[in-house]
C-alpha positions in Angstrom: 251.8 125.6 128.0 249.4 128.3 127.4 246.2 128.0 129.5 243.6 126.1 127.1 246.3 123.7 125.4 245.9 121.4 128.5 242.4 120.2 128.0 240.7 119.3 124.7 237.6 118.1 124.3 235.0 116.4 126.9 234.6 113.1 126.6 230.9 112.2 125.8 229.5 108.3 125.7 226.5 106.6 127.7 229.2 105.5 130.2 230.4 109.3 131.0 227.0 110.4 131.2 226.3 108.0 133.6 229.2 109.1 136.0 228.0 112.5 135.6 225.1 111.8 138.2 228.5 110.9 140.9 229.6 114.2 139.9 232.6 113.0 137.5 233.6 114.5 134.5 236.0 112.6 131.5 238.5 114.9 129.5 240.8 114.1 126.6 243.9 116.3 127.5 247.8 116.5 126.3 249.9 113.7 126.9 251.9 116.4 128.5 249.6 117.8 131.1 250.0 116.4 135.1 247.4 115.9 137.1 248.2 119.0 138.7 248.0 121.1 135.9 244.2 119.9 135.0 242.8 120.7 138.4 244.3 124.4 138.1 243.3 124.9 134.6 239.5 123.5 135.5 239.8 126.0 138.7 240.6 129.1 136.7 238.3 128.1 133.8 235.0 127.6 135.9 236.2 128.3 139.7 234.9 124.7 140.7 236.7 122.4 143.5 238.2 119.6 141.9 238.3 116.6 145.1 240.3 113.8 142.8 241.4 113.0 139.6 242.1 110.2 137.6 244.0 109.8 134.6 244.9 106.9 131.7 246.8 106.6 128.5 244.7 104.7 125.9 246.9 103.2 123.4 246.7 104.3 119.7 244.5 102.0 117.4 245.3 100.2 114.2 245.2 103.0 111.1 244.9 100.6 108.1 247.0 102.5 104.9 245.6 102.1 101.8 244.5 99.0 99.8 246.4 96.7 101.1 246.9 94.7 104.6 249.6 97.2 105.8 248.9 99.0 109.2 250.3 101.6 111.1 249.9 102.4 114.8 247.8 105.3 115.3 248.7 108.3 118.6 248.2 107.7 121.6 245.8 109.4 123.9 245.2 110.4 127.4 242.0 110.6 129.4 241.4 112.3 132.7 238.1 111.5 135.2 238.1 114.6 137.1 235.4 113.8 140.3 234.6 117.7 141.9 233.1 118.7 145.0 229.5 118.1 146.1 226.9 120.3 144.5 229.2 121.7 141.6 228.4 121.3 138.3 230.2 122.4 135.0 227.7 123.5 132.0 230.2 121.9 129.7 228.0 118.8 129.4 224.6 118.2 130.3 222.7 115.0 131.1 219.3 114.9 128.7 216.4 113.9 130.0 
């Protein structure tokens, strides 16, 4: 897996911001990426100290086809909380005031 595969997108709602003053940070990553992998791509990325990480698989939601009551079960997803050391920040995301 080639270095920026591993981690898509920040996750960004009120309840991430709110972690973000306890110095934790929500990905969306490949189902395929270990725990392992995240902490040395966020370490050769930014050069921060990742202290724990977290990880769930969010099951996919109901994709409704067409007119009719038919549904099909969308992909699932998975969600890291990365927590780094004290006093390290990533500019990724940034709390407004």
């Amino acid at each position: 897996m080639r270095i920026n595969e591993a981690i898509i997108r920040p996750i960004v709602t009120e309840k991430t911001m709110a972690q973000l003053d306890q110095n934790k940070y929500v990905f969306e990553v490949d189902m395929s990426v270990s725990k392992g992998q995240v902490v040395d791509e966020l370490r050769s990325l930014f050069g921060v100290d990742v202290v724990d990480v977290k990880s769930s698989i969010l099951p996919g939601k109901k994709i409704r086809q067409g007119k009719t009551f038919r549904f099909k079960k969308g992909a699932k997803r998975k969600k890291v909380t990365v927590t780094l050391k004290e006093g390290q920040k990533l500019d990724i995301v940034s709390k407004e005031s």
